[in-house]
N, CA, C and O atoms as a MOPAC input file, in Angstrom:
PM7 MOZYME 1SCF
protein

 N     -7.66400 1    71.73000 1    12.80600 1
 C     -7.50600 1    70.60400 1    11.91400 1
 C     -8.79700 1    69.79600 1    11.90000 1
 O     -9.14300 1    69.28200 1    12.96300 1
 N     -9.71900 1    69.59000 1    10.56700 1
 C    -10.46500 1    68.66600 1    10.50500 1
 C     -9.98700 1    67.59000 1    10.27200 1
 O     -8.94800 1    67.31000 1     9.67400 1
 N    -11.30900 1    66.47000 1    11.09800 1
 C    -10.65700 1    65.53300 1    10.54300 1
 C    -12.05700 1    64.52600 1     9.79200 1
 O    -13.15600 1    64.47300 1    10.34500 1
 N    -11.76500 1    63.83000 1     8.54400 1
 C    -12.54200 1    63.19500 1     8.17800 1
 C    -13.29800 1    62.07800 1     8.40700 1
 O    -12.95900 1    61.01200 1     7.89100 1
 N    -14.17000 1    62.14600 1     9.02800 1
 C    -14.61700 1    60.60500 1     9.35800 1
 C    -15.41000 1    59.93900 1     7.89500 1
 O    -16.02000 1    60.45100 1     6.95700 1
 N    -15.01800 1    58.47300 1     8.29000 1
 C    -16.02400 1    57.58400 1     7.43200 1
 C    -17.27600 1    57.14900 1     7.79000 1
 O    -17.46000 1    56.47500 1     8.80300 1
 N    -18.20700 1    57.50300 1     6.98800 1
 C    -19.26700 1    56.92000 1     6.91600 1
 C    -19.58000 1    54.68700 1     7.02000 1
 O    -19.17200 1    53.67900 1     6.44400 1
 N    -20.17600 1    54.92500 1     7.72500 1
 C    -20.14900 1    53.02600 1     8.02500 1
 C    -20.41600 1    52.25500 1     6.57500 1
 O    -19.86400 1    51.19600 1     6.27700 1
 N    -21.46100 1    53.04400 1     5.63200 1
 C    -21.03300 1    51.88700 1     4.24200 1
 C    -19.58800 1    52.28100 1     3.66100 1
 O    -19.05500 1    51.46300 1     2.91100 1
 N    -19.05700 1    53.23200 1     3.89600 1
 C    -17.20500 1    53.43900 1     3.14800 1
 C    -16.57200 1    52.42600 1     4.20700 1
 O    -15.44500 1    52.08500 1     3.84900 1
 N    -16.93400 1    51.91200 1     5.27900 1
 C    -15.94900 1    50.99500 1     5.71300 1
 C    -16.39200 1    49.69000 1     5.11700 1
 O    -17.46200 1    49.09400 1     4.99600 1
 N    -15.04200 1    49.47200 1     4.77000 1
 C    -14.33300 1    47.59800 1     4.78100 1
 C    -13.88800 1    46.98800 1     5.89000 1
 O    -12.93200 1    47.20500 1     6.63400 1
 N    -15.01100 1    45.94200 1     5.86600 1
 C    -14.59000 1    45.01900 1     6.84500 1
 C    -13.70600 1    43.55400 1     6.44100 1
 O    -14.15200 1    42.60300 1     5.79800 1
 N    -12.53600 1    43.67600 1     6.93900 1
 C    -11.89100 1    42.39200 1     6.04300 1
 C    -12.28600 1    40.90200 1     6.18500 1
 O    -12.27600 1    40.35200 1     7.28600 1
 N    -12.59100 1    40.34400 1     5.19000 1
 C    -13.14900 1    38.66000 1     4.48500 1
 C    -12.69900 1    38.22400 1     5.42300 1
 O    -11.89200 1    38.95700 1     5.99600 1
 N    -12.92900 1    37.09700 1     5.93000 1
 C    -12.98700 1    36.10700 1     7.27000 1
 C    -12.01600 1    35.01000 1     6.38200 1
 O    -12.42200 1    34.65500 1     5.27600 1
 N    -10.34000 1    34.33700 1     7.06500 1
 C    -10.34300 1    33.57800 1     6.52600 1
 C    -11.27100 1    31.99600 1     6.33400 1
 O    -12.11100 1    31.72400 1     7.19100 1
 N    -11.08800 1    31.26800 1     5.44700 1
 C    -11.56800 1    29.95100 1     5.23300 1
 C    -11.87900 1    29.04900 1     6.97300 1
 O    -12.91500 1    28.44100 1     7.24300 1
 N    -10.71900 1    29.20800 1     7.87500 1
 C    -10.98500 1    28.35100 1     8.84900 1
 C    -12.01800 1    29.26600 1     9.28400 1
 O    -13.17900 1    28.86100 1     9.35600 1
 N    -11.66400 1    30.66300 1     9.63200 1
 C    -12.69900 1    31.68400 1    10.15900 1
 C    -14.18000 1    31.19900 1    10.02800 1
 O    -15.00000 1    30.70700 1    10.80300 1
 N    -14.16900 1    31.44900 1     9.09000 1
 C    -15.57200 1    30.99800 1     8.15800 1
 C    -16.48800 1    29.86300 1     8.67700 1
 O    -17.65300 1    29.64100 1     9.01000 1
 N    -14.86200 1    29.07500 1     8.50500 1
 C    -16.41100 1    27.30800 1     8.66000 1
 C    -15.99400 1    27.28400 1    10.38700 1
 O    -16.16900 1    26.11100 1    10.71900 1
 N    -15.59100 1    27.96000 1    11.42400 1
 C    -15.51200 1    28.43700 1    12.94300 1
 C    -17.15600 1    29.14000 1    13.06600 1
 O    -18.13400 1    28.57600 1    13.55700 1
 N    -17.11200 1    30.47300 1    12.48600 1
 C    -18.56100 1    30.68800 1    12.15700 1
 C    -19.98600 1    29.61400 1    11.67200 1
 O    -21.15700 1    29.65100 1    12.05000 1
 N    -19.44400 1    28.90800 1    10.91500 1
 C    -20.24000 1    27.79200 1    10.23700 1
 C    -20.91600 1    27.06300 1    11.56500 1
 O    -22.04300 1    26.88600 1    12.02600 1
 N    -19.80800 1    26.81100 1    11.83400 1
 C    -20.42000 1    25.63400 1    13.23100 1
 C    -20.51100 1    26.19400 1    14.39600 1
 O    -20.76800 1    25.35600 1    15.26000 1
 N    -20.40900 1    27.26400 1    14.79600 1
 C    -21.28000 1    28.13100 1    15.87300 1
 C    -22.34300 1    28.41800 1    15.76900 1
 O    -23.07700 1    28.39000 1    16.75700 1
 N    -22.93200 1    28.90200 1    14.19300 1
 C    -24.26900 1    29.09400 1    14.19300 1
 C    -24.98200 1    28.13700 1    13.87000 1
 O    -26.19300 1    28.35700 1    13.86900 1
 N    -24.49100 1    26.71600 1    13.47600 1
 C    -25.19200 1    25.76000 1    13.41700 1
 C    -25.42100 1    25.19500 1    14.57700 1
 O    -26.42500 1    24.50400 1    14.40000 1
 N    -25.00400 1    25.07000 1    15.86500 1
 C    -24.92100 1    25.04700 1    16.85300 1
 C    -26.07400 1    25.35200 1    17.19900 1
 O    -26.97600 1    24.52900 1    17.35100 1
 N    -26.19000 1    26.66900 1    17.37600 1
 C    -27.58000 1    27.99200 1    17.74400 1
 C    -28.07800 1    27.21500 1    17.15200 1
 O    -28.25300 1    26.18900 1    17.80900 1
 N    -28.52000 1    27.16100 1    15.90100 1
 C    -29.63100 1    27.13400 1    15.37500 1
 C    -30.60800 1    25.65400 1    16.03100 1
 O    -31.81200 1    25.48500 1    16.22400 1
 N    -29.02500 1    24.51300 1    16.28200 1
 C    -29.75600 1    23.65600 1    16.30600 1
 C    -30.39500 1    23.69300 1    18.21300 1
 O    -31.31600 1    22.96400 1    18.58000 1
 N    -29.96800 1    24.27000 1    18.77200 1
 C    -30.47300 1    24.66200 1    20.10700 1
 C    -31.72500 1    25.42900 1    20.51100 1
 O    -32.36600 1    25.43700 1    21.56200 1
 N    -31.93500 1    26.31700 1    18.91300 1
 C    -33.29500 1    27.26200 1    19.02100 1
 C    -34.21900 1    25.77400 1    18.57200 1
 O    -35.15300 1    25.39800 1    19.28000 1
 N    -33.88400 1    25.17100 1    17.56000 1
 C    -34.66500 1    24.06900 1    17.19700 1
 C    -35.42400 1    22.99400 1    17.63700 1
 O    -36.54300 1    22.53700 1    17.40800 1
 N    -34.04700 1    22.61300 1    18.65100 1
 C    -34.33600 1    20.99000 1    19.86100 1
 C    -34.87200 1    21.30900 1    21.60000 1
 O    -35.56500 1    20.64600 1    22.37300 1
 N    -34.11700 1    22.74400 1    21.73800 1
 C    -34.00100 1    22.86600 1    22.67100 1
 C    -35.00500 1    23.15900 1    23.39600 1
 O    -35.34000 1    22.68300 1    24.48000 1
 N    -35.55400 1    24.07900 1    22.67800 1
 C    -36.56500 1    25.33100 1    23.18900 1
 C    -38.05400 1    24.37900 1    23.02500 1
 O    -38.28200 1    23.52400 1    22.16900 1
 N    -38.85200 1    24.79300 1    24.01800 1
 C    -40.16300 1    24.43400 1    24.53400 1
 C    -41.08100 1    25.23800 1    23.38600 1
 O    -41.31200 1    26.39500 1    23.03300 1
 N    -41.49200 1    23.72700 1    23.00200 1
 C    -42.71200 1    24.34000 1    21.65600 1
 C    -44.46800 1    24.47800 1    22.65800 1
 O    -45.35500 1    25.29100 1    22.39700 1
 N    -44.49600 1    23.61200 1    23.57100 1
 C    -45.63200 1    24.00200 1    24.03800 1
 C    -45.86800 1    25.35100 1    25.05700 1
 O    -45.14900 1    25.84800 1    25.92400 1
 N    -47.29400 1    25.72400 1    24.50700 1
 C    -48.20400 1    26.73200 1    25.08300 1
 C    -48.59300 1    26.82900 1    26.87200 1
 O    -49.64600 1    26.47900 1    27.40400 1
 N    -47.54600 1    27.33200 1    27.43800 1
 C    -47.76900 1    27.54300 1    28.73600 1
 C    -49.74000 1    27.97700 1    28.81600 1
 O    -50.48700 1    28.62600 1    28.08500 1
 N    -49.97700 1    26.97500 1    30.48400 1
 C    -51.78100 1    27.30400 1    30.32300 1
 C    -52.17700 1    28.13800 1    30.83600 1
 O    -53.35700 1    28.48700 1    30.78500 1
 N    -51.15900 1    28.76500 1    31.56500 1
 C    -51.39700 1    30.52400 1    31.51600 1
 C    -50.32700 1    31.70800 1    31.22400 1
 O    -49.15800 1    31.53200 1    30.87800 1
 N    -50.86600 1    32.73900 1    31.39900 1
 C    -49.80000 1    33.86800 1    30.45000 1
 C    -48.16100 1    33.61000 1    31.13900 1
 O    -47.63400 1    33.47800 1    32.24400 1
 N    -47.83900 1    33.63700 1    29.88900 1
 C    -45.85900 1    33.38300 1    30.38100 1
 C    -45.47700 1    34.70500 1    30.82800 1
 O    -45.76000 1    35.87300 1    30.56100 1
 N    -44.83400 1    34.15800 1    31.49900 1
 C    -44.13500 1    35.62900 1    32.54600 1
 C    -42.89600 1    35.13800 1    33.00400 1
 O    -42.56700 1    33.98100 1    33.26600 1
 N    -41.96600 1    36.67000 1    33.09000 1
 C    -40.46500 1    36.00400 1    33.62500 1
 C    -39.96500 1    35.30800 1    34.64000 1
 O    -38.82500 1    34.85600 1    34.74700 1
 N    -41.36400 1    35.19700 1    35.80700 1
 C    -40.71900 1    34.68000 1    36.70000 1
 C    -40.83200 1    33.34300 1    36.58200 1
 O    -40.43200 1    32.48900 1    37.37400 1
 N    -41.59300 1    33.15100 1    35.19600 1
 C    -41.81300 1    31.26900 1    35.36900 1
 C    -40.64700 1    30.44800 1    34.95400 1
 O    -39.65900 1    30.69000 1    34.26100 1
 N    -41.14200 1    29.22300 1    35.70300 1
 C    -39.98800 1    27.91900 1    35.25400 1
 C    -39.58800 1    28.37000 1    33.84200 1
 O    -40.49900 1    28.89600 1    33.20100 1
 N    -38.08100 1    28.23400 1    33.08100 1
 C    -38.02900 1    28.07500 1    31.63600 1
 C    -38.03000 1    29.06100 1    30.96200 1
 O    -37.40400 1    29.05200 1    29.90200 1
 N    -38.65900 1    30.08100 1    31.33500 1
 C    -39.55400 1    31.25000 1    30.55700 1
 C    -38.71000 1    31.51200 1    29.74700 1
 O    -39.25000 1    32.18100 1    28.86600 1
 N    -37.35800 1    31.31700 1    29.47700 1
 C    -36.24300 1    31.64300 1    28.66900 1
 C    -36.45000 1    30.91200 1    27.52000 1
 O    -36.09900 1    31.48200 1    26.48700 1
 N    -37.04800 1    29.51500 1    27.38000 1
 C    -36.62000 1    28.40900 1    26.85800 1
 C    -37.98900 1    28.61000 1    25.94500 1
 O    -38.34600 1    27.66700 1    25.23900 1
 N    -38.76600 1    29.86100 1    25.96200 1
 C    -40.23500 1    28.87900 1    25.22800 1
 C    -40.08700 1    29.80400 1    23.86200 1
 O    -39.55700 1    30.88600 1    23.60900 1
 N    -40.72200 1    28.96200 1    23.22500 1
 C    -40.61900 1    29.28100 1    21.41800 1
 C    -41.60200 1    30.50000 1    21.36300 1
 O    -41.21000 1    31.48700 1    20.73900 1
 N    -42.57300 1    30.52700 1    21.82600 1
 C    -44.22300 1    31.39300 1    21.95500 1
 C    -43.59900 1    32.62900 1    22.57900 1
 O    -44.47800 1    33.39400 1    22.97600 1
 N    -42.26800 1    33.10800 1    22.81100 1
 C    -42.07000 1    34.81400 1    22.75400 1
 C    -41.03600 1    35.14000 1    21.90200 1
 O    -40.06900 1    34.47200 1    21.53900 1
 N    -41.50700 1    36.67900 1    21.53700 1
 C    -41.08100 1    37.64800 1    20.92800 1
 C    -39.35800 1    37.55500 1    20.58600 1
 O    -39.05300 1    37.72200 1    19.40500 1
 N    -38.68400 1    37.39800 1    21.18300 1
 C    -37.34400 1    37.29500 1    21.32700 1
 C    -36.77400 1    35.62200 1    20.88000 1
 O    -35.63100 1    35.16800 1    20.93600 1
 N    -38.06800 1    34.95600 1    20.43000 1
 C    -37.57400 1    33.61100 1    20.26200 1
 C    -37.30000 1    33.98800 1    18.22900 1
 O    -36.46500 1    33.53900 1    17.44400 1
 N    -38.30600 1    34.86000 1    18.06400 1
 C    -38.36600 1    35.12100 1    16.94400 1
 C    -37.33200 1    36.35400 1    16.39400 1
 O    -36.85800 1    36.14300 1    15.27800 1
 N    -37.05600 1    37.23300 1    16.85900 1
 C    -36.18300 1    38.34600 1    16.31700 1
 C    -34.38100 1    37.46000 1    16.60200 1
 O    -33.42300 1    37.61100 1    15.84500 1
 N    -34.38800 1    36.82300 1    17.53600 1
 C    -33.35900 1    35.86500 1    17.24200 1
 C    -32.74100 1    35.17800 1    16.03200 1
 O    -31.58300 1    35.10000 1    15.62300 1
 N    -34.17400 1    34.59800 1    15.49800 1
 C    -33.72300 1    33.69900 1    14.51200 1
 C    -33.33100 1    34.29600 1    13.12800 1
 O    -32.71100 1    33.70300 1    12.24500 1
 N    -33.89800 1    35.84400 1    13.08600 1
 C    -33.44500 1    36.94200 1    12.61100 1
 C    -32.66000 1    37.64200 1    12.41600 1
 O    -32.24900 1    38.15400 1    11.37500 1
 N    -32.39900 1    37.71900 1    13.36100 1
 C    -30.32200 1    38.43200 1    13.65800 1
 C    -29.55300 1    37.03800 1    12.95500 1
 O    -28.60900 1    37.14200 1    12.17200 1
 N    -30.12100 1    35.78400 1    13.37300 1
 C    -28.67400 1    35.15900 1    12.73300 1
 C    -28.71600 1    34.88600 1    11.47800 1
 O    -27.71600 1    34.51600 1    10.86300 1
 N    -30.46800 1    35.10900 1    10.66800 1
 C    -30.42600 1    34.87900 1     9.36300 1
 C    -29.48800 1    35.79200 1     8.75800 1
 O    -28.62800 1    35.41900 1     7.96100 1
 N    -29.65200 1    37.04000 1     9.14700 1
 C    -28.84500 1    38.58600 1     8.55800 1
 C    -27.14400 1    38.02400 1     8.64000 1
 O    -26.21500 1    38.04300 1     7.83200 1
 N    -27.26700 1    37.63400 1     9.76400 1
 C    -25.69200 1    37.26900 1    10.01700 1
 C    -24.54900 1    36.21700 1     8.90800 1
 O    -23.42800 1    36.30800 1     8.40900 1
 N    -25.88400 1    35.08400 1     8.96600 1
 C    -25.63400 1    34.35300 1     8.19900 1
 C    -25.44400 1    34.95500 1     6.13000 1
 O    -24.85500 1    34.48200 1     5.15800 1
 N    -26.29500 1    36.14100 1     6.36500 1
 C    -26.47000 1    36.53200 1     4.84800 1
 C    -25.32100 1    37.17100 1     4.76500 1
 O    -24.80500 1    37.06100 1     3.65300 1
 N    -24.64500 1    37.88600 1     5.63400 1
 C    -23.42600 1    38.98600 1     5.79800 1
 C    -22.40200 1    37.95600 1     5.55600 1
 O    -21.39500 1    38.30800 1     4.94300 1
 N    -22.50700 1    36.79100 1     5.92900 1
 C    -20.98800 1    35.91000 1     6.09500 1
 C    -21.00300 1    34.97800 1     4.39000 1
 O    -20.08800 1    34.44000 1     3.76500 1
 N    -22.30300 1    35.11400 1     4.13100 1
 C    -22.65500 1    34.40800 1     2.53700 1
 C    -22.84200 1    33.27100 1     2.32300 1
 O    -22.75400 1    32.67000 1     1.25200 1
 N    -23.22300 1    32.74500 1     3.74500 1
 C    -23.08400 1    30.90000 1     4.14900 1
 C    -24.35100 1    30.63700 1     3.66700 1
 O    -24.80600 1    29.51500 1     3.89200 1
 N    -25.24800 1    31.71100 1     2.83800 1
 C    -26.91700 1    30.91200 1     2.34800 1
 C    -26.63100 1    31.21800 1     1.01600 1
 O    -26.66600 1    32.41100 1     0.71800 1
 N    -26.34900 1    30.38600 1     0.13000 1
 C    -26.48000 1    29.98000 1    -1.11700 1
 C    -27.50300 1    29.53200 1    -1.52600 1
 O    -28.05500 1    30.29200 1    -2.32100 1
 N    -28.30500 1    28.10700 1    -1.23000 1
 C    -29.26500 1    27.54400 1    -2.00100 1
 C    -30.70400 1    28.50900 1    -1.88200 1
 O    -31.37100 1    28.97900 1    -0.96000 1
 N    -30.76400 1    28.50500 1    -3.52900 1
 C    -32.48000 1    29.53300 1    -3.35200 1
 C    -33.56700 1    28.98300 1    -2.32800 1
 O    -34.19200 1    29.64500 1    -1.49900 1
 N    -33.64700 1    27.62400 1    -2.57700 1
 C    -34.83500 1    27.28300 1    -1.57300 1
 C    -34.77600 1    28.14000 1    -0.09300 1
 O    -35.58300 1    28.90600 1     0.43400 1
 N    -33.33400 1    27.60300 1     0.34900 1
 C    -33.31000 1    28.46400 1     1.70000 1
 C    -33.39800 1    30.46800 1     1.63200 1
 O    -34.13300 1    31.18300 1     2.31300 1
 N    -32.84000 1    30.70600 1     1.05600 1
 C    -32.89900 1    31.87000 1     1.12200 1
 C    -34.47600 1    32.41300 1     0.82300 1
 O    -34.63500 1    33.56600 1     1.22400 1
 N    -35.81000 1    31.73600 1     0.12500 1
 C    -36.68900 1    31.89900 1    -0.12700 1
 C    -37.48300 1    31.73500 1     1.04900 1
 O    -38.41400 1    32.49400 1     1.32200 1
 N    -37.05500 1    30.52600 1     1.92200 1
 C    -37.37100 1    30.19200 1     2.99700 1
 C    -37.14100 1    31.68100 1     4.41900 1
 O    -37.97200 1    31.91400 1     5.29700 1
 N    -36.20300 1    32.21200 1     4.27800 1
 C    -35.68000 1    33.08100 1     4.78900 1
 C    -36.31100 1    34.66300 1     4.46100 1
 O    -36.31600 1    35.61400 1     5.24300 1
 N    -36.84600 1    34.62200 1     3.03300 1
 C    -37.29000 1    36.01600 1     3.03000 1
 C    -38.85600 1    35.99200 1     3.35300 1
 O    -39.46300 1    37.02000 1     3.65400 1
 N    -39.54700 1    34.55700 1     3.25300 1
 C    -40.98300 1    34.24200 1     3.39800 1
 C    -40.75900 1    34.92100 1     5.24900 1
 O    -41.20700 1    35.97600 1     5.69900 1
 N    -40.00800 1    33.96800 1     5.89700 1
 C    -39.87700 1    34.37800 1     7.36600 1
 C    -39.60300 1    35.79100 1     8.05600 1
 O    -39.97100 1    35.89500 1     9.22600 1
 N    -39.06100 1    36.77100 1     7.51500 1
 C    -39.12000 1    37.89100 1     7.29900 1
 C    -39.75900 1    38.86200 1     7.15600 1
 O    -39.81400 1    39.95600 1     7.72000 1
 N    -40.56700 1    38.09900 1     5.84200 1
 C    -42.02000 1    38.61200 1     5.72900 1
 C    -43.14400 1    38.97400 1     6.82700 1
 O    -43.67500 1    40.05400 1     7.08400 1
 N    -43.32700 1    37.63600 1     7.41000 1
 C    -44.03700 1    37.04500 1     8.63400 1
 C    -43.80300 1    37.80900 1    10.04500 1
 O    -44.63400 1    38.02700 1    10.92600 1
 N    -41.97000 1    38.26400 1     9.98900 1
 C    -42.16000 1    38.85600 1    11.34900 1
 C    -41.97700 1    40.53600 1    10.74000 1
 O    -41.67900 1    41.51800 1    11.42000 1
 N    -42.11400 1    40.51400 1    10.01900 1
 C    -42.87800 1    41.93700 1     9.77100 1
 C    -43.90700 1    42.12800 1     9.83000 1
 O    -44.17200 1    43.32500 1     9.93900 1
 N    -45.09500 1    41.17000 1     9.80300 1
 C    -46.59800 1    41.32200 1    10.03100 1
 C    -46.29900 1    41.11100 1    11.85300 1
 O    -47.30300 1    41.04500 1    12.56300 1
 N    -45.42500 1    41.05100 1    12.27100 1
 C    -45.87100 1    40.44600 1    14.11500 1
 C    -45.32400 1    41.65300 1    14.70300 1
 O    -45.65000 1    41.88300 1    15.86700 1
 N    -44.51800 1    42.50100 1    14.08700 1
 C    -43.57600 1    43.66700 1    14.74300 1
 C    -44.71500 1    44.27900 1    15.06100 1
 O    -45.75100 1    44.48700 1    14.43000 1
 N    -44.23700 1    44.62200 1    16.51800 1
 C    -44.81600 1    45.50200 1    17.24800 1
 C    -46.28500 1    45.76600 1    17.46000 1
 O    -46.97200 1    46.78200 1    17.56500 1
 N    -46.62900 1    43.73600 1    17.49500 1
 C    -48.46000 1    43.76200 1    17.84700 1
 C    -48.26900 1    42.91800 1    19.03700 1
 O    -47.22900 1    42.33300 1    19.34200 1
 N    -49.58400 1    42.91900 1    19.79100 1
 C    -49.57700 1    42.55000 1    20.93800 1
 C    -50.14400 1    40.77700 1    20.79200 1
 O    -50.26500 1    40.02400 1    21.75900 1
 N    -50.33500 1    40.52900 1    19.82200 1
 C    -51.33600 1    39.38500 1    19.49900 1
 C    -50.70700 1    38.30300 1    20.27000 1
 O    -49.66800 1    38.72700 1    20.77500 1
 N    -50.88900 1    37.30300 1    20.50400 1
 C    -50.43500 1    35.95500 1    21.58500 1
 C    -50.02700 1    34.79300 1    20.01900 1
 O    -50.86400 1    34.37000 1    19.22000 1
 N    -48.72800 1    34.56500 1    19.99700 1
 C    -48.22200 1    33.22300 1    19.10300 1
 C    -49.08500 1    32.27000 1    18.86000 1
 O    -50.02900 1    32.30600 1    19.64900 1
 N    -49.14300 1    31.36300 1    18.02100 1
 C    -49.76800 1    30.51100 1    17.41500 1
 C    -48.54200 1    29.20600 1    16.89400 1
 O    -47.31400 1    29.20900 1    16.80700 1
 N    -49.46600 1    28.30900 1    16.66200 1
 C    -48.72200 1    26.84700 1    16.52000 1
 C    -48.14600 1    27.51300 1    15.40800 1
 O    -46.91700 1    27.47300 1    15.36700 1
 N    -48.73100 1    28.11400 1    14.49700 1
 C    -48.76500 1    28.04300 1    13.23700 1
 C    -47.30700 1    29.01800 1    12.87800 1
 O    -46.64600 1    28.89500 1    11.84700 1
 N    -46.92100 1    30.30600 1    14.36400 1
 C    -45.90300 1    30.88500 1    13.87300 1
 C    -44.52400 1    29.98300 1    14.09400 1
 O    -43.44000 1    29.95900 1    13.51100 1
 N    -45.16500 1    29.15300 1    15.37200 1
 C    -43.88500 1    28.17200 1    15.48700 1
 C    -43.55100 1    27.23400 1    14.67900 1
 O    -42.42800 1    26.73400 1    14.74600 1
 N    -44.39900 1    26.86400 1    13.84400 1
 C    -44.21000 1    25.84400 1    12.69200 1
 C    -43.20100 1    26.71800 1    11.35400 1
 O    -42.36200 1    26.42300 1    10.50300 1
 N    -43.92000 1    27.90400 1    11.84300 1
 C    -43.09800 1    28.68300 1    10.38000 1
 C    -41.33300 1    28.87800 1    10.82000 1
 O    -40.37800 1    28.70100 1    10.06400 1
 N    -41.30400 1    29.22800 1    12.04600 1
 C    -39.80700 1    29.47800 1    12.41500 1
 C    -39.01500 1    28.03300 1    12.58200 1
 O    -37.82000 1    28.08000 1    12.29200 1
 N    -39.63700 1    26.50900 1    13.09800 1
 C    -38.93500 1    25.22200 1    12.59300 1
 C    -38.71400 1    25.40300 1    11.17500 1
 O    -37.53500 1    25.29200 1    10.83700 1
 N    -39.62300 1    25.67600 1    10.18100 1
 C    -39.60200 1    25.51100 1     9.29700 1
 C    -38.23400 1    25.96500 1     9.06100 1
 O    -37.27500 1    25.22300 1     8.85500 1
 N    -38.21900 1    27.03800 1     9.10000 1
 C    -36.71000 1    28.23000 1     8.59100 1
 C    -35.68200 1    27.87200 1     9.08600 1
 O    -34.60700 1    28.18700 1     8.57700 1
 N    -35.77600 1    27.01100 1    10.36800 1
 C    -34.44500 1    26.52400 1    11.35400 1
 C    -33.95700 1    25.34500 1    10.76100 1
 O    -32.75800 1    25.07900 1    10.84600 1
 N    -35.01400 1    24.35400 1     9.96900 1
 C    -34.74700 1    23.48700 1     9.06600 1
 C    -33.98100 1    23.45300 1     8.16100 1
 O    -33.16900 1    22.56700 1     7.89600 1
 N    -34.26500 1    24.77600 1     7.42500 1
 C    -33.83100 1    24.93100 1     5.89400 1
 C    -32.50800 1    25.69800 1     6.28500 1
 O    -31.76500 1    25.62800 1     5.30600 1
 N    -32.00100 1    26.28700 1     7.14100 1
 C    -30.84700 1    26.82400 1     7.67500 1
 C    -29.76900 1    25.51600 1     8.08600 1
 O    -28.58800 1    25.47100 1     7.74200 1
 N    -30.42900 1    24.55900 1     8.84100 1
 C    -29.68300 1    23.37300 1     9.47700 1
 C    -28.95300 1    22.81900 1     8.40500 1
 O    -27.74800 1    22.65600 1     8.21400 1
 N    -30.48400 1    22.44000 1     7.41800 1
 C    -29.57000 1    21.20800 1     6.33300 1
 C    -28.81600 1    22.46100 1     5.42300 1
 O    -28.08200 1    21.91600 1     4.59800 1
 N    -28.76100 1    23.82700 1     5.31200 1
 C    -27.83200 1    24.58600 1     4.34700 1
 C    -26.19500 1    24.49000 1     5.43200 1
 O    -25.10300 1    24.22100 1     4.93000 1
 N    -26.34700 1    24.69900 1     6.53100 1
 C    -25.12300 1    24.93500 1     7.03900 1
 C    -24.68600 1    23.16800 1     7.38400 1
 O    -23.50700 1    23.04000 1     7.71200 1
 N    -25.38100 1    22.05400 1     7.34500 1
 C    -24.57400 1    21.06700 1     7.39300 1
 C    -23.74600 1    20.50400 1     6.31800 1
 O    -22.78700 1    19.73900 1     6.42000 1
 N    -24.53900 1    21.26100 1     4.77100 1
 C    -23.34800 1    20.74900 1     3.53100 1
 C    -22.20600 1    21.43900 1     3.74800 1
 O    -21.22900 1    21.26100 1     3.01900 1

C-alpha cells in the first residue's frame, strides 16, 4: 500500500483566530521592543567573545540581526504588516542582510542604525 504524502506548499495551515492573532500581536511586540531597548548598542573595546559580560545582549552580532529577520517573515506569515512604509522598511533591511550573509566584516554604527530603524517601523505598525 502506498501512501501519499503532501508536499509542505499543499499543506493548510488553519487562520489564527482574532484573539490568537492580537496574542501574537503583543508577543512580538514585546520582542521587538526588547531587541530595541534592551540590547547594548555600544562597541565592546575589544573583540566580543562568549565568555564576556552580556555578550548575549550586544546589537554588533550576527544573531542580533538574523533575529530581527525571522520575526519580520513571521510577522509577514501572520499579515500583521500592512502599511507600505513599513513593509518597504522591511524589504530595504533584507536587502542589507543579504549583503552581510556570510562575511566576516566587524558591524558598524551604521548597521545598527539600520536595524533600530526597522524595529521602529515594526513597533509603531504593531502598536495600531
Amino acid at each position: 500500500m502506498e501512501e501519499k504524502f503532501k508536499r509542505p506548499r499543499d499543506i493548510r495551515i488553519n487562520p489564527l483566530s482574532p484573539e490568537e492573532l492580537l496574542e501574537k500581536k503583543k508577543e512580538k511586540l514585546k520582542t521587538l521592543r526588547h531587541l530595541r531597548f534592551d540590547y547594548i548598542e555600544e562597541f565592546p573595546t575589544e573583540r566580543l567573545l562568549p565568555d564576556m559580560p552580556n555578550y548575549h545582549l550586544y546589537k554588533c552580532r550576527t544573531i542580533f540581526f538574523a533575529t530581527i529577520s525571522e520575526i519580520i517573515k513571521h510577522l509577514q506569515d501572520l499579515g500583521l504588516i500592512k502599511n507600505s512604509e513599513t513593509k518597504k522598511e522591511c524589504k530595504e533591511f533584507f536587502k542589507f542582510c543579504d549583503t552581510i550573509r556570510e562575511t566576516k566584516r566587524f558591524y558598524k554604527q551604521e548597521d545598527i542604525d539600520k536595524a533600530n530603524k526597522v524595529l521602529d517601523s515594526l513597533m509603531k505598525e504593531l502598536s495600531n
